[in-house]
PDB file of N, CA, C and O in Angstrom, chain B, residues numbered from 101:
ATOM      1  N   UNK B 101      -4.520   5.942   9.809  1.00  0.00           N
ATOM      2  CA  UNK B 101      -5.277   4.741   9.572  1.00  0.00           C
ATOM      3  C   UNK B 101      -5.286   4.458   8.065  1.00  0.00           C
ATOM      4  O   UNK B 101      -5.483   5.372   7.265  1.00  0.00           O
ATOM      5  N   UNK B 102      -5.074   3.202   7.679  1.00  0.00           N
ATOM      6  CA  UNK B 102      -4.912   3.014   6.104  1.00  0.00           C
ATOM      7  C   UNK B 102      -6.564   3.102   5.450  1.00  0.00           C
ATOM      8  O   UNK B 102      -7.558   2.997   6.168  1.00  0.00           O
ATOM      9  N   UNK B 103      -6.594   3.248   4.427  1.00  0.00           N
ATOM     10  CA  UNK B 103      -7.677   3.689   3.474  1.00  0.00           C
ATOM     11  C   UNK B 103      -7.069   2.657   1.830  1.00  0.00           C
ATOM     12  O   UNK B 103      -6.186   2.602   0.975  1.00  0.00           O
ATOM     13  N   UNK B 104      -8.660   1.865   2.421  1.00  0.00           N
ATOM     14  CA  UNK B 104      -8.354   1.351   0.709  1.00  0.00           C
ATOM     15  C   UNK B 104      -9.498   1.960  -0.188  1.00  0.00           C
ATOM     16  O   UNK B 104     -10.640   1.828   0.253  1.00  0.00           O
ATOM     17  N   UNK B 105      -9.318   2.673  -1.510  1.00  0.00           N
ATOM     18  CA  UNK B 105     -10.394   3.205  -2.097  1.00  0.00           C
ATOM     19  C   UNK B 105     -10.401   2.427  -3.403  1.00  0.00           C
ATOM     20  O   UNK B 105      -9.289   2.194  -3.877  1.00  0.00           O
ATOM     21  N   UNK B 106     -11.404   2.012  -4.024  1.00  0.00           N
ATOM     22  CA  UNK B 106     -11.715   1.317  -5.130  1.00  0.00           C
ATOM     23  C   UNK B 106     -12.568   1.987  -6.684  1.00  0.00           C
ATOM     24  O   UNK B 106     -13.771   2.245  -6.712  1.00  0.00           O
ATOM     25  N   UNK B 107     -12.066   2.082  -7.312  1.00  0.00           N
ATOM     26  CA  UNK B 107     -12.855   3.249  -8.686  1.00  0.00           C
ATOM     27  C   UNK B 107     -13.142   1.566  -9.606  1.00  0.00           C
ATOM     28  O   UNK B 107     -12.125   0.923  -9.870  1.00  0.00           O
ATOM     29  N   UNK B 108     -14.305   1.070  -9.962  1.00  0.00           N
ATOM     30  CA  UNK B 108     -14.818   1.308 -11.048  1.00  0.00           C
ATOM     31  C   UNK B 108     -15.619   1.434 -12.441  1.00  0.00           C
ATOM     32  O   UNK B 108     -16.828   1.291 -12.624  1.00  0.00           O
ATOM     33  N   UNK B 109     -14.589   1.746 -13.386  1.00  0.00           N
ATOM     34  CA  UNK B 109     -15.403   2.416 -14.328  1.00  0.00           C
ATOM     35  C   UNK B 109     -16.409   1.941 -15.120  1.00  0.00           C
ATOM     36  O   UNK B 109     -15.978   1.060 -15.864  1.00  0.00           O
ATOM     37  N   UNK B 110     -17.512   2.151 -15.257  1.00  0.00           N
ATOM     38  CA  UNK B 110     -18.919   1.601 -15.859  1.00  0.00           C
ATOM     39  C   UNK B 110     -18.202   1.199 -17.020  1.00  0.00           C
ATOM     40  O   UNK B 110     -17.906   0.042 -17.319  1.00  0.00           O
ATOM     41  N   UNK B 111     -17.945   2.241 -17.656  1.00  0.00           N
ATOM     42  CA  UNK B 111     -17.698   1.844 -19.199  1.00  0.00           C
ATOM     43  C   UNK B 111     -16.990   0.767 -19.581  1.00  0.00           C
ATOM     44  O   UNK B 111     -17.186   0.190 -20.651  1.00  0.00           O
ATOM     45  N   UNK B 112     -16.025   0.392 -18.633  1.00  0.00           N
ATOM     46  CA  UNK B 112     -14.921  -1.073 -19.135  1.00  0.00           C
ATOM     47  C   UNK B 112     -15.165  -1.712 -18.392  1.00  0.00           C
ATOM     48  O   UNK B 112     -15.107  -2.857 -18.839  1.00  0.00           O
ATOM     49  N   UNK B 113     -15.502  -1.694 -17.178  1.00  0.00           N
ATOM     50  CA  UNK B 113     -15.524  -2.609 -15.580  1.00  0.00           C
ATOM     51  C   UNK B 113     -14.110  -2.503 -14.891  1.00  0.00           C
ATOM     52  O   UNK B 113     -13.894  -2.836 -13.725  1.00  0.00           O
ATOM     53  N   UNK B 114     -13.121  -1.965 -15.822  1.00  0.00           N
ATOM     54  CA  UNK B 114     -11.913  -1.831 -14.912  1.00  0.00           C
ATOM     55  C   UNK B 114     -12.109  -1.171 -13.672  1.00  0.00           C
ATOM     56  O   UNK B 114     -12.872  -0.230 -13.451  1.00  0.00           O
ATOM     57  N   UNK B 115     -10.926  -2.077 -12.448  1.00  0.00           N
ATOM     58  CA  UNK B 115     -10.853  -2.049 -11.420  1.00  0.00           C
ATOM     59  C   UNK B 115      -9.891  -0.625 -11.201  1.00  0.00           C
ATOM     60  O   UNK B 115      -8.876  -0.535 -11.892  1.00  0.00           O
ATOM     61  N   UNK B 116     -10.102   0.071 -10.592  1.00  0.00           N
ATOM     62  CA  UNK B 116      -8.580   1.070  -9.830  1.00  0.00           C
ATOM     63  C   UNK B 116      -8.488   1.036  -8.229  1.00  0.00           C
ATOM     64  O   UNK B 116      -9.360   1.607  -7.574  1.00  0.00           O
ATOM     65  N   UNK B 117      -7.352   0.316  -7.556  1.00  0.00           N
ATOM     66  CA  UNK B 117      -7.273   0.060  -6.550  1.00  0.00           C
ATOM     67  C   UNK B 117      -6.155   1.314  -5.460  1.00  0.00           C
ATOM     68  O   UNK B 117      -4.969   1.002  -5.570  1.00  0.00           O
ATOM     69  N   UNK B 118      -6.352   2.403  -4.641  1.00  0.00           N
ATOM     70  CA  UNK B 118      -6.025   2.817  -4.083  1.00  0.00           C
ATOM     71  C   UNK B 118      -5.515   2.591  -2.783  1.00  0.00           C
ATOM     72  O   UNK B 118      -6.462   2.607  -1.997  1.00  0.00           O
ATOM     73  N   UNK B 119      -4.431   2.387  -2.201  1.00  0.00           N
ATOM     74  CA  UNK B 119      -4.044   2.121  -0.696  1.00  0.00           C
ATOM     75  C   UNK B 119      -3.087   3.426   0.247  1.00  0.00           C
ATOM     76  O   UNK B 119      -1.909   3.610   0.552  1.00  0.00           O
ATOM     77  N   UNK B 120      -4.384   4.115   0.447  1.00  0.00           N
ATOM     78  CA  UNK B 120      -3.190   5.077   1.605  1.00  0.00           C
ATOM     79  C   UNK B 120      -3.093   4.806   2.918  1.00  0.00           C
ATOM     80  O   UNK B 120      -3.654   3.820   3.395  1.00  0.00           O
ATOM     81  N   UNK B 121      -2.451   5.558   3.572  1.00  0.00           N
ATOM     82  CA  UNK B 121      -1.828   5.390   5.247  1.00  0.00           C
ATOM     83  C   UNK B 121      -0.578   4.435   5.585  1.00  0.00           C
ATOM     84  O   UNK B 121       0.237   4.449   6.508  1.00  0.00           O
ATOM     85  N   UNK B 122      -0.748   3.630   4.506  1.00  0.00           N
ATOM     86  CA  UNK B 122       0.380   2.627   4.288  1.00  0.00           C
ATOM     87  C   UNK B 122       1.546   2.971   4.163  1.00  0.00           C
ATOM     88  O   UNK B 122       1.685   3.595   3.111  1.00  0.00           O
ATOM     89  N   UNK B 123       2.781   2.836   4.922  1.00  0.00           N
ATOM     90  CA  UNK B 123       4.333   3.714   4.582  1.00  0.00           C
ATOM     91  C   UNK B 123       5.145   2.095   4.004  1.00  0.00           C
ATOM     92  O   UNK B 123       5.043   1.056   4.656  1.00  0.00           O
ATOM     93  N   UNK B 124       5.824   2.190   2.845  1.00  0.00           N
ATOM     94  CA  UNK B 124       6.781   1.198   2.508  1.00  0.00           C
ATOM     95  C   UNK B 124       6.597  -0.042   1.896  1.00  0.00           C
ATOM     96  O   UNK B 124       5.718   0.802   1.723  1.00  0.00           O
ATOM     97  N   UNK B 125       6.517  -0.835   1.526  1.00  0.00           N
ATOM     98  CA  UNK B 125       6.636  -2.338   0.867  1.00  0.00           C
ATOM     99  C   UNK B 125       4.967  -2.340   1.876  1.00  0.00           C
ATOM    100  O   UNK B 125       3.878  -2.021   1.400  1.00  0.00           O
ATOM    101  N   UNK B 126       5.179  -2.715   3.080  1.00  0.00           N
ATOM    102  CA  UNK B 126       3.482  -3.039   3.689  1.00  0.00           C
ATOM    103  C   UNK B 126       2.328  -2.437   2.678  1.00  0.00           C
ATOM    104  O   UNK B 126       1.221  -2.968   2.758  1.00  0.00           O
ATOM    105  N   UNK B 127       2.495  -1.455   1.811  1.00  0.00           N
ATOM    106  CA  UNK B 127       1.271  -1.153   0.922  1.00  0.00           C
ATOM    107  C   UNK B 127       0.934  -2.157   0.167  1.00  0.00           C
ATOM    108  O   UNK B 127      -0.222  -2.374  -0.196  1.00  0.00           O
ATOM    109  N   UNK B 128       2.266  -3.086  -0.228  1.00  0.00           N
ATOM    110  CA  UNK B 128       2.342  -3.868  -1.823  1.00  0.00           C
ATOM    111  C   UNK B 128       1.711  -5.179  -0.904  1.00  0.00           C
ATOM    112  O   UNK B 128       1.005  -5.865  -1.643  1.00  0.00           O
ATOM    113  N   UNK B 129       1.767  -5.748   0.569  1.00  0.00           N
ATOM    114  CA  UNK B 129       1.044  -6.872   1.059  1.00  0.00           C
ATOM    115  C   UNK B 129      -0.021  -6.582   0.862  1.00  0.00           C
ATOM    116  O   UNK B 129      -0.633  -7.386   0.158  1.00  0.00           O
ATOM    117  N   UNK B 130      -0.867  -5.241   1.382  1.00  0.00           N
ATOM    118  CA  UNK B 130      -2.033  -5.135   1.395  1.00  0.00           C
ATOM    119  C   UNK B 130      -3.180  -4.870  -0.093  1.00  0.00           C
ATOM    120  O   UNK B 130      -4.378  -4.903  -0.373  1.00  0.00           O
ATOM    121  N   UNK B 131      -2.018  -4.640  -0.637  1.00  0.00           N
ATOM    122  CA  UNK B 131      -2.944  -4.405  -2.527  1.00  0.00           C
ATOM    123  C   UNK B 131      -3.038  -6.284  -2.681  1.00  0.00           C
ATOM    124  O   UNK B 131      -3.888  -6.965  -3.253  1.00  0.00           O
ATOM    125  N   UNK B 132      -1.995  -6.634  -2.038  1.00  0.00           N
ATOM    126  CA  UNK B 132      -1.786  -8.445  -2.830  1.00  0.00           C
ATOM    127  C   UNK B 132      -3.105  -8.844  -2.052  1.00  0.00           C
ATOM    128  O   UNK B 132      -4.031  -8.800  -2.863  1.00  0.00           O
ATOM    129  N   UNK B 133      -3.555  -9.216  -0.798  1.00  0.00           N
ATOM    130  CA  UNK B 133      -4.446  -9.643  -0.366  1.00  0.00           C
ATOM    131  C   UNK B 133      -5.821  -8.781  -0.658  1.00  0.00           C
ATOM    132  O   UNK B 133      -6.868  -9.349  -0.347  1.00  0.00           O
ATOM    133  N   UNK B 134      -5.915  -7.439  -1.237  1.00  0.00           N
ATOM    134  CA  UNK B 134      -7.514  -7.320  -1.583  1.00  0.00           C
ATOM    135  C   UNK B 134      -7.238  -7.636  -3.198  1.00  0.00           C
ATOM    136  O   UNK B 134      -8.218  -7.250  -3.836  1.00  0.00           O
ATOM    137  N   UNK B 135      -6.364  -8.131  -3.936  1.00  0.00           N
ATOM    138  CA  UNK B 135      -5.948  -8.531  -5.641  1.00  0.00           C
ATOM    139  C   UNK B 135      -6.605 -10.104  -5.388  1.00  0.00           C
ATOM    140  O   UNK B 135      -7.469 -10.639  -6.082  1.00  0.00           O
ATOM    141  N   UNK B 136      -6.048 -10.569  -4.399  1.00  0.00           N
ATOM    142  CA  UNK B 136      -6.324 -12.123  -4.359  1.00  0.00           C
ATOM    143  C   UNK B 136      -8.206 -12.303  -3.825  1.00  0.00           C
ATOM    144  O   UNK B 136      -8.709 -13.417  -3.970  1.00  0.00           O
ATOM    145  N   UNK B 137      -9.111 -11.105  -3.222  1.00  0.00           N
ATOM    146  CA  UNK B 137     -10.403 -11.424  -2.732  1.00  0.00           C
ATOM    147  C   UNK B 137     -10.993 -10.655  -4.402  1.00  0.00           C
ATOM    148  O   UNK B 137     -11.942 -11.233  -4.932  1.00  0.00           O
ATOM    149  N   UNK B 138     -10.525  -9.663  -4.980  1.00  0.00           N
ATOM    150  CA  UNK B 138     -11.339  -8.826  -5.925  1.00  0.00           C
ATOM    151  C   UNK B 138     -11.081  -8.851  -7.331  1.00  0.00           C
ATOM    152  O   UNK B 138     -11.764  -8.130  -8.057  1.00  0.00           O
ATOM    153  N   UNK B 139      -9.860  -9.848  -7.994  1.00  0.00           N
ATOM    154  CA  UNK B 139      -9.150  -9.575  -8.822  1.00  0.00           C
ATOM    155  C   UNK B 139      -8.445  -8.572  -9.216  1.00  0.00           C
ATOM    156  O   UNK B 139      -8.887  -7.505  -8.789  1.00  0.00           O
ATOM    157  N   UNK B 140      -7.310  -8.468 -10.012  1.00  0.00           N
ATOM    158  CA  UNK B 140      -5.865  -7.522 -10.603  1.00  0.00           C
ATOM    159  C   UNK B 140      -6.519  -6.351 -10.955  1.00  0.00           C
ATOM    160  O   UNK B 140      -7.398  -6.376 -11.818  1.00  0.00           O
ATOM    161  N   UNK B 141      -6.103  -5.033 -10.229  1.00  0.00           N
ATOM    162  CA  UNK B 141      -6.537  -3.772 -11.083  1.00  0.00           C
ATOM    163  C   UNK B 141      -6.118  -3.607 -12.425  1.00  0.00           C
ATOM    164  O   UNK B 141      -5.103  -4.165 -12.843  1.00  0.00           O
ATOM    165  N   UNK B 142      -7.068  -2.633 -13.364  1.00  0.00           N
ATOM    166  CA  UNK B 142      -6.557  -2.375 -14.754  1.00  0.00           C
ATOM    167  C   UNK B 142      -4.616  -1.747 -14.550  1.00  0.00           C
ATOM    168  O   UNK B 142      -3.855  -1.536 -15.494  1.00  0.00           O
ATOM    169  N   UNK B 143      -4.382  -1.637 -13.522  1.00  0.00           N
ATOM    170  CA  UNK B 143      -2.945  -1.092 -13.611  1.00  0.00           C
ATOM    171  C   UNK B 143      -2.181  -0.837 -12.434  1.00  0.00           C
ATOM    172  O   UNK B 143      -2.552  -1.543 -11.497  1.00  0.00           O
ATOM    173  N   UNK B 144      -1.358  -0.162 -12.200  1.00  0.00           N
ATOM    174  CA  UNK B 144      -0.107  -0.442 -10.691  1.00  0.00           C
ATOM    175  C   UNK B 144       0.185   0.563 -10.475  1.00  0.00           C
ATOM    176  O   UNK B 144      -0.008   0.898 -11.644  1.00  0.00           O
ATOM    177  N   UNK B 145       0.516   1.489 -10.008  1.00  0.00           N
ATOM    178  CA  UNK B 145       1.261   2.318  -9.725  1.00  0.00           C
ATOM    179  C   UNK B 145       1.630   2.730  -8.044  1.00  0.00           C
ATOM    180  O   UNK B 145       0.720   2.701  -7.216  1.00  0.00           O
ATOM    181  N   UNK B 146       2.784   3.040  -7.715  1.00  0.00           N
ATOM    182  CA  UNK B 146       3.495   3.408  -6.646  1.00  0.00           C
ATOM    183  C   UNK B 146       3.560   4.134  -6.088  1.00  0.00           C
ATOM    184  O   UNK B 146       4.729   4.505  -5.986  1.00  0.00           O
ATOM    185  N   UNK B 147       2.578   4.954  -5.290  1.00  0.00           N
ATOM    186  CA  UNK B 147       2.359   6.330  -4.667  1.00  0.00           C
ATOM    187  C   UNK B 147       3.548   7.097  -4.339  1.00  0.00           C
ATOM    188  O   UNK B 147       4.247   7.138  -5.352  1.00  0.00           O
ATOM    189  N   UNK B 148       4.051   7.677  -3.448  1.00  0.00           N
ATOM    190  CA  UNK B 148       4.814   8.601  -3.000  1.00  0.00           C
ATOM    191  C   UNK B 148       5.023   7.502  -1.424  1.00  0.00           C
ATOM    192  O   UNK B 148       6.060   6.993  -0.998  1.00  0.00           O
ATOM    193  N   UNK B 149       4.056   7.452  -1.038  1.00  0.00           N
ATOM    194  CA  UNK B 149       4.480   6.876   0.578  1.00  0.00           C
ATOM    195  C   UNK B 149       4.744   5.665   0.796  1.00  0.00           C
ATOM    196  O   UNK B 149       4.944   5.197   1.917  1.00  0.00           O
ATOM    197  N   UNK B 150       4.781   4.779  -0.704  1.00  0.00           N
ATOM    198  CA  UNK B 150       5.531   3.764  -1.057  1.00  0.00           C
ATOM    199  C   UNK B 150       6.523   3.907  -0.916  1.00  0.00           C
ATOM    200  O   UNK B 150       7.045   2.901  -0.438  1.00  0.00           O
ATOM    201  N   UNK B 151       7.850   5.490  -1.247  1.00  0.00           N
ATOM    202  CA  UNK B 151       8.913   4.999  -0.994  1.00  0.00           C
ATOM    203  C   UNK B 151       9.691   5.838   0.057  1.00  0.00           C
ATOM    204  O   UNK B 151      10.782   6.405   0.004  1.00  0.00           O
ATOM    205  N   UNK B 152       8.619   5.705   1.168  1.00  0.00           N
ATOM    206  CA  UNK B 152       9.073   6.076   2.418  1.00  0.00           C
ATOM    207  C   UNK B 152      10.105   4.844   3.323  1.00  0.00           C
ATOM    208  O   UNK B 152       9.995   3.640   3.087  1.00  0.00           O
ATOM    209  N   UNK B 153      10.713   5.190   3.967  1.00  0.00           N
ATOM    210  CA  UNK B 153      11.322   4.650   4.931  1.00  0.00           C
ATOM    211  C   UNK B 153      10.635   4.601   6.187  1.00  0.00           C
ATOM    212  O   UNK B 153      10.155   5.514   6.859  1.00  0.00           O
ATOM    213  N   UNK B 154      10.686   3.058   6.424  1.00  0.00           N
ATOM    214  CA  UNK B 154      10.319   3.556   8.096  1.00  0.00           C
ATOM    215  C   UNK B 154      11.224   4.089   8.951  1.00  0.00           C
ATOM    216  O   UNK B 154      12.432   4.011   8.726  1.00  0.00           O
ATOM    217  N   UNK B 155      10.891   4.485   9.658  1.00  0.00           N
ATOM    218  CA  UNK B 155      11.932   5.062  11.175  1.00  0.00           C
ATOM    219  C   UNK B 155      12.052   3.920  12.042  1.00  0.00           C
ATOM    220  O   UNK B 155      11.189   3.085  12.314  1.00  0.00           O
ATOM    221  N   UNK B 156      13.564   4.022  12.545  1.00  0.00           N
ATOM    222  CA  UNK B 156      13.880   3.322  13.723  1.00  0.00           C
ATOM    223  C   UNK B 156      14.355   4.021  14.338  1.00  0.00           C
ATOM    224  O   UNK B 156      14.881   5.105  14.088  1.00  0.00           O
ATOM    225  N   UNK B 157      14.164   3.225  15.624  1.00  0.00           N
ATOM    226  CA  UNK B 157      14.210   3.900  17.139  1.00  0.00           C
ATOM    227  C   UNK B 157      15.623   3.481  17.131  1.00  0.00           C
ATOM    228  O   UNK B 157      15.737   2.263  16.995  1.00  0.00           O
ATOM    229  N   UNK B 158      16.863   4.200  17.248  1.00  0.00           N
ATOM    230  CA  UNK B 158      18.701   3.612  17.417  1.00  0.00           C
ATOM    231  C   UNK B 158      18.486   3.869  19.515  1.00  0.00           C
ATOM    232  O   UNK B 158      18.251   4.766  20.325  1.00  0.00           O
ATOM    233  N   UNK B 159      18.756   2.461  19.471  1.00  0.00           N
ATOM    234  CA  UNK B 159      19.802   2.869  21.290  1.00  0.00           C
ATOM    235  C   UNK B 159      20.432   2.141  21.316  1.00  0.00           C
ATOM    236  O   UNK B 159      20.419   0.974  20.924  1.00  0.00           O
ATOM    237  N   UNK B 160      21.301   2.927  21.944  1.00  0.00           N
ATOM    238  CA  UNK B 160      23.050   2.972  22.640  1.00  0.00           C
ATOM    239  C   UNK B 160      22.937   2.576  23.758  1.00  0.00           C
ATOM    240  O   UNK B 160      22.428   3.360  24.559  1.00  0.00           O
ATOM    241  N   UNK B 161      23.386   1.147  24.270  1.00  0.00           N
ATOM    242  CA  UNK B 161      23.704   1.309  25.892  1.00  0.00           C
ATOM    243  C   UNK B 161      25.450   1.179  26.400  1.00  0.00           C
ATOM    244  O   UNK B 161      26.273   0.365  25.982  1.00  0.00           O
ATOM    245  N   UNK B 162      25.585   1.914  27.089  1.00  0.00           N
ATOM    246  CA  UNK B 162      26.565   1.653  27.746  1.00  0.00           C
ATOM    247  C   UNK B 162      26.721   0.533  28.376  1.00  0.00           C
ATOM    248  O   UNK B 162      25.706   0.088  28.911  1.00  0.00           O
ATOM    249  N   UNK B 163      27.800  -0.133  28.489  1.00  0.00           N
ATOM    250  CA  UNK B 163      27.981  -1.272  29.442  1.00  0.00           C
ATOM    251  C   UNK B 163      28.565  -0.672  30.814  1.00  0.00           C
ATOM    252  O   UNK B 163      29.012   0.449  30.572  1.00  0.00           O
ATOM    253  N   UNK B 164      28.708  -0.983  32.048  1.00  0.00           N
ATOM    254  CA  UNK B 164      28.412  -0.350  33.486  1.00  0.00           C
ATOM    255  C   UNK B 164      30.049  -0.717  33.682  1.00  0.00           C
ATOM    256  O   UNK B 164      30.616  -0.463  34.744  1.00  0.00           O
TER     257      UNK B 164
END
């Protein structure tokens, strides 16, 4: 299940925006639509399960 976590910091008001459960490019829709309700975090960065691949299912059918 995806997890959005949000930090922040008293001292500046900067934003830090976290998105896990998310595999691939679908993370970068879901940072854009809580960027567009909360405004731009102080910064970006690209987790690890950002540059996952999804899996596909391959089938083969024979023709009869």
């Amino acid at each position: 299940m995806p997890e959005i976590e949000f930090t922040i910091k008293e001292e500046t008001g900067e934003m830090e925006l976290l998105v896990e459960g998310v595999q691939g490019s679908a993370c970068s829709d879901i940072a854009k639509l809580v960027t567009d309700l909360v405004g731009a975090p102080a910064r970006e960065e690209n987790t690890g399960e950002y540059y996952v691949r999804p899996q596909t299912l391959r089938q083969v059918r024979q023709k009869s």
